[in-house]
N, C-alpha and C positions, 0 to 999 in steps of 0.2 A: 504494500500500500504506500503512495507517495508519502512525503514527510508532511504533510499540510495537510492531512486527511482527520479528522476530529476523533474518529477512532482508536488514533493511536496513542492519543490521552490516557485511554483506560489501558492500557497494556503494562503490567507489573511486569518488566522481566529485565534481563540483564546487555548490557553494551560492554564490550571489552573495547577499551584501545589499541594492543596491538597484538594478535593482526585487526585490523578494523573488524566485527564481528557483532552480530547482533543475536544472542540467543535464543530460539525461537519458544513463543509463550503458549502458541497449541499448534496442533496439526492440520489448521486450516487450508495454509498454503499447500501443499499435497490435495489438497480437492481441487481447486484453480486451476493446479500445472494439468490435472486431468481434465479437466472439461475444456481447457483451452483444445487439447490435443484429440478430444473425444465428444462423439453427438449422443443427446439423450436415446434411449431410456439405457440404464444405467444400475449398480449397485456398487460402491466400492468403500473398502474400510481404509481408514489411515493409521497405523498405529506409530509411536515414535515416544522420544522425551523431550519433555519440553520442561523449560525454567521460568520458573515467577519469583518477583521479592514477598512473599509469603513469609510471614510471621510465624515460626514454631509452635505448633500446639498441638494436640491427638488429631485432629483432620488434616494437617495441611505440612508441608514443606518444600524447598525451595527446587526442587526438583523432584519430579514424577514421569510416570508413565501415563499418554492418555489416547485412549483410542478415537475417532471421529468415523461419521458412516454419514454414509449422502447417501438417495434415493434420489433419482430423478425420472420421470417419465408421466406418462398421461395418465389423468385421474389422480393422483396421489395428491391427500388433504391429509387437514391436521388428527382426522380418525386412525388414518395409517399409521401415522408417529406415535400417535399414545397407546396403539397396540402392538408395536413394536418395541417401545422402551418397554410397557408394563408386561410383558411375555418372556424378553430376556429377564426382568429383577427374577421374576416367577422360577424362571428354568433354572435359573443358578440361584436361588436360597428357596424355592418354596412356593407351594400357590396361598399356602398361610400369608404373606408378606405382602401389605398394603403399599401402596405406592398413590404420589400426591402430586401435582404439577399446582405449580404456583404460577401468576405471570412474572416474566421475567425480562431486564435486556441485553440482549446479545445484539454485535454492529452488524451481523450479517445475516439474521432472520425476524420474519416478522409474521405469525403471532410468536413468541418465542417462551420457552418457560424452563423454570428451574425444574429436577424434578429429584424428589426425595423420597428415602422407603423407609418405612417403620425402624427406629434401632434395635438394633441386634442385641447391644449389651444391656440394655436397660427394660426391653419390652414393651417400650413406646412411653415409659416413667417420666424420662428424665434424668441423663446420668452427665460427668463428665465430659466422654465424648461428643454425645449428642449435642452440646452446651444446653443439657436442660430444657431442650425443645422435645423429645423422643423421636426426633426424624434426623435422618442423615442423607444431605445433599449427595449426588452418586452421579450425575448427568447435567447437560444444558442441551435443550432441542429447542428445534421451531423450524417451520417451513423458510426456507430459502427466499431472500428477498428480491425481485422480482429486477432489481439493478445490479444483483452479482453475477442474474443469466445474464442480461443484457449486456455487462463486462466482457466475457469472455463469447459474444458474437449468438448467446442461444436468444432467440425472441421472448416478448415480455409473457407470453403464454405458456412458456415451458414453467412447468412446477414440480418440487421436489422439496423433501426435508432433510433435514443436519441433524445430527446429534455427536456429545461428544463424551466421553466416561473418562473419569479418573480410575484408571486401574490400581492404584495401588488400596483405594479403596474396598476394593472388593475382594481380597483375600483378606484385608484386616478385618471387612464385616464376617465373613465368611467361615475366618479361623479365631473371630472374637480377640483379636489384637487389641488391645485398648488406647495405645499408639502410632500412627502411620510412619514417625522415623524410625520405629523398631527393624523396619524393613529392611534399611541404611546399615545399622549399626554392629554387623556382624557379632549379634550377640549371642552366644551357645543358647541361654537360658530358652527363646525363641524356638528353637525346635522342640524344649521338651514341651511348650503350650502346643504346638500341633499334635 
């Protein structure tokens, strides 16, 4: 995205000096390079690491893993997405496990929403982790907004949805980690909780 683009406001992540180098904040750009060089309909995952200035806490640090998935093609609305995210939380912890979309924003979809599943540690109580809400943020979705086809040469007709997972989340929910740098910190103790 140009330097002058308002978007790039919100991006927490890291610039080195030298070599000139900008660390990538998600794996958005991996959808782009493909639709530039690709016509709808379409399915493709992005997986990679990405770096944000993220503050140390049980959910979050300064480097993670996060996967992104596009759908593009005819007919695809915002029903396809929220049975797409709520069928994967289901597949990998459970058909027990509620899941919650909130509105949210994201610079490159629009309706766009956070989406959160029941916590694992707490039962939906309120513990630590969760900070006390019992839900844990796990995704960002929403349909594609209708000037990123037009970027990359598809018409303002083509429609398709984004989502994007923090993976390191999802073996912490999974294996009940109660902190996401445990992942990091090559700690013996961490395999005897698996």
């Amino acid at each position: 995205m140009p330097y002058y683009h308002p978007a790039r406001d919100m991006q927490d992540t890291f610039y080195l000096e030298y070599p000139k180098v900008l660390l990538r904040s998600h794996t958005s750009c991996v959808q782009v390079r493909y639709m530039l060089e690709h016509k709808p309909p379409f399915m493709i995952i992005s997986p990679g690491v990405v770096y944000r200035v993220d503050e140390i806490d049980p959910q979050h640090t300064p480097c993670f893993y996060q996967v992104e998935g596009l759908v593009v093609g005819e007919g695809i609305n915002l029903a396809n997405l929220k049975w797409a995210v709520t069928e994967s939380v289901k597949r990998v912890f459970g058909p027990e496990y509620k899941v919650k979309f909130s509105p949210c924003y994201y610079p490159y979809t629009e309706p766009s929403a956070a989406v959160d599943m029941g916590c694992i540690m707490c039962g939906g109580k309120g513990c630590r982790t969760c900070k006390g809400t019992g839900w844990m943020r796990v995704a960002g979705a929403g349909m594609v907004h209708p000037n990123v086809f037009e970027a990359v040469g598809y018409s303002r007709e083509t429609v398709g949805f984004a989502f994007g997972w923090g993976l390191n989340r999802l073996p912490m929910l999974y294996y009940k980690i109660l902190e996401m740098r445990k992942l990091f910190e090559n700690e013996i103790s961490l395999w005897d909780q698996l």
